[in-house]
N, C-alpha and C positions, 0 to 999 in steps of 0.2 A: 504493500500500500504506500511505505513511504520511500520507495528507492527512486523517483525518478524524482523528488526534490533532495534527495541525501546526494543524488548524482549532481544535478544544479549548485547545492549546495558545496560540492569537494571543487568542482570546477572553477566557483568562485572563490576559494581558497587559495588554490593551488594561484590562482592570479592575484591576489593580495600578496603571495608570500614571495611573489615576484618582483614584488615593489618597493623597494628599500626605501624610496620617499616616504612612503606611509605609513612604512612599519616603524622609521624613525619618530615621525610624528608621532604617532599615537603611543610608543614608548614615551615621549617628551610630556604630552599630554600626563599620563599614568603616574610618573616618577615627580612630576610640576610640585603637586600638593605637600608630596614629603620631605621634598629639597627646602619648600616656602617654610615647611613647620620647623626645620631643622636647623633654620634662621631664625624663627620666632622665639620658639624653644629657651633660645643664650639667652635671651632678653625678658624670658615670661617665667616667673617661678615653677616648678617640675610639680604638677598634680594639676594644676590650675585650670576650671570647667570649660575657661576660655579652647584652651587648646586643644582639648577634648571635640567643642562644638568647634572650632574650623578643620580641626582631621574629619569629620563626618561630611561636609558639608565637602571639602575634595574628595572623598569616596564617592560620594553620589557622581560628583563628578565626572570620574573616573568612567561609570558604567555607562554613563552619555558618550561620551569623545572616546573611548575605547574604541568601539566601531565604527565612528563618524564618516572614517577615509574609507570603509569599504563601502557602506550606506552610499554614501556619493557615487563612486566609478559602478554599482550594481545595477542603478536603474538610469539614472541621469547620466552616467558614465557612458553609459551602451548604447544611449538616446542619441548623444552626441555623435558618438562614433558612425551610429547607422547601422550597430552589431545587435538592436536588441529585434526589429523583427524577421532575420534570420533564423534567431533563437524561437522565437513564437511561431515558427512556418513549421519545427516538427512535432512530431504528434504527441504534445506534451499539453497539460491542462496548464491553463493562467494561470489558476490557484498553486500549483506545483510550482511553478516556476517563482512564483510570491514566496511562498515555503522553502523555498530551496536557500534564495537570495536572503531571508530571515533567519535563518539556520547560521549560516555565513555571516552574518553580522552578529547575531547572538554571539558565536563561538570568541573573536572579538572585544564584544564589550566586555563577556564574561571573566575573556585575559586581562586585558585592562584593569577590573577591576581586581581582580586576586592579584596583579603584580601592584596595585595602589596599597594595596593592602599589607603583603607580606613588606612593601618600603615603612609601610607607616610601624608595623612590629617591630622594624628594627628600630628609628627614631624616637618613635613615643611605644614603648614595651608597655608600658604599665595604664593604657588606654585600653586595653579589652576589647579589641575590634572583630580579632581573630573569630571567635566562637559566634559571630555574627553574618559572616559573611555568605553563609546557606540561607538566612534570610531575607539576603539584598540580591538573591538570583533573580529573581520575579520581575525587580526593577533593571535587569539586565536585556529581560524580555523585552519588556515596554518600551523601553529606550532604541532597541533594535527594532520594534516593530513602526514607533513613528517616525523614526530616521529613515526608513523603508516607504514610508507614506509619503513624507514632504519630499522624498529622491521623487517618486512620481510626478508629482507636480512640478519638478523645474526640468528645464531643456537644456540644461547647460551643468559643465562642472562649475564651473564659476558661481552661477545661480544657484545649485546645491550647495555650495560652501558657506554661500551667504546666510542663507535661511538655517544651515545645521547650525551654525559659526553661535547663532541667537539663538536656539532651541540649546547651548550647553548653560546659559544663563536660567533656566530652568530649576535645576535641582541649586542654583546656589541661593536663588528668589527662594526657594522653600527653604532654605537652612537658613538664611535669616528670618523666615518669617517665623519661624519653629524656635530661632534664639532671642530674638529681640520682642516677639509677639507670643510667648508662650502662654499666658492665661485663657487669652485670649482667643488660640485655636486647640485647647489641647482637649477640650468638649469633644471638639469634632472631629480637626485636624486630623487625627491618626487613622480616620477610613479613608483617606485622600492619599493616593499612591504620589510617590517622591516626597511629599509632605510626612506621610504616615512613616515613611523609613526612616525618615530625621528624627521621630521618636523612637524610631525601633534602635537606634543605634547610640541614643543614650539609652537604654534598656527602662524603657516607662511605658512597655506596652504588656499585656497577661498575654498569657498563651491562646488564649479568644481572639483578641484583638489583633496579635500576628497571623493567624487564620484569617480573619474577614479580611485585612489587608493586602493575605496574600488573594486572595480570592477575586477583590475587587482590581488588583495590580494586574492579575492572569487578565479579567475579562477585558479589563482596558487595552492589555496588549489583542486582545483577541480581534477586539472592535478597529485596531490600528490597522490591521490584516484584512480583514475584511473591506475594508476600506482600501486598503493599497490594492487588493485584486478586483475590487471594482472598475479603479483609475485603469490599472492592464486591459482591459475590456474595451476601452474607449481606444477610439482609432485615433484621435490626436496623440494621447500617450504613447502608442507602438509608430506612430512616421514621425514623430516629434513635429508636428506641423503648429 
């Protein structure tokens, strides 16, 4: 059932790991947060909630711009080139091909974020990130599945850069809303996926409420997906006209 997006998906792989431009970046990206704390760090006393709440807030980060630069060359990439409805001439479903290409960026974000992660244990050890990071995968989805959406909608790499470039502004809008505005959404805030991780990773959420979380994070990524294979559907999207 799922090998002909598991095929789509190794394909677009194997072409990310080709690309030393983007691997470098999205390393850059990944490693940004740890290097910024490990500057902060000299300056800020060692326990301090402060630094705690900016390592979370480049984690989220992390699982945004992780896969940015495949997101980009997967749909908008191919658009440009004139290589994406070659791919849609064989006898592959749209949706497979949406699935494949989200696979692929998944895998991606998911590195990105585990290499934010294990930089941040070596810099801030005594921050408890580790035993968190099974339940920042969800937001790894979501991240890959609307980065997979707005590639749809632009014709250009350029224009996909633009638009991903402000979609990483995202999870940091929630970490401050989550540190500067906490009484204030912490009623609600925590079913609101990227928002609800910023408490999940100060650990202020039950075992209930990381469930609906992740729950509500899966559907949203689901509704992103469904949504990108609709735009596949549309004949503007496959001639980029």
């Amino acid at each position: 059932m799922l090998t002909q997006p598991i095929v789509i998906a190794r394909k677009e792989l194997r072409d990310a790991l080709r690309d030393s431009r983007s691997l470098v970046s999205s390393l850059f990206y990944s490693l940004m947060g740890p290097v910024t704390m490990l500057a902060v760090a000299a300056a800020v006393p060692k326990g301090s909630p402060a630094l705690a709440a900016m390592a979370s807030v480049f984690v989220m980060v992390s699982a945004f711009s992780g896969g940015m630069s495949v997101a980009i060359d997967t749909v908008a990439g191919e658009r440009e080139r004139r290589s994406l409805l070659p791919l849609l001439l064989n006898p592959v479903l749209r949706a497979d091909v949406v699935l494949g290409k989200w696979l692929a960026v998944c895998a991606f974000s998911s590195a990105g974020l585990a290499i934010n992660v294990a930089a941040f244990a070596l810099v801030l050890p005594g921050a408890g990130m580790l035993p968190q990071v099974p339940l920042l995968l969800p937001l790894c989805l979501l991240a890959a599945a609307v980065e997979v959406l707005i590639s749809t909608w632009c014709r250009t790499v350029k224009e996909a850069h633009t638009y991903l470039s402000f979609l990483v502004f995202l999870p940091m809008m929630a970490g401050m809303l989550g540190v500067f505005f906490r009484q204030g959404v912490e009623a609600w805030g925590w079913l609101i996926p990227v928002l609800g991780q910023q408490f999940e990773l100060s650990g202020r959420l039950t075992l209930l409420q990381s469930g609906a979380l992740f729950l509500m994070t899966t559907i949203a990524a689901a509704l992103a997906l469904w949504a990108a294979g609709n735009r596949l559907e549309q004949d503007d999207v496959v001639y980029g006209n």
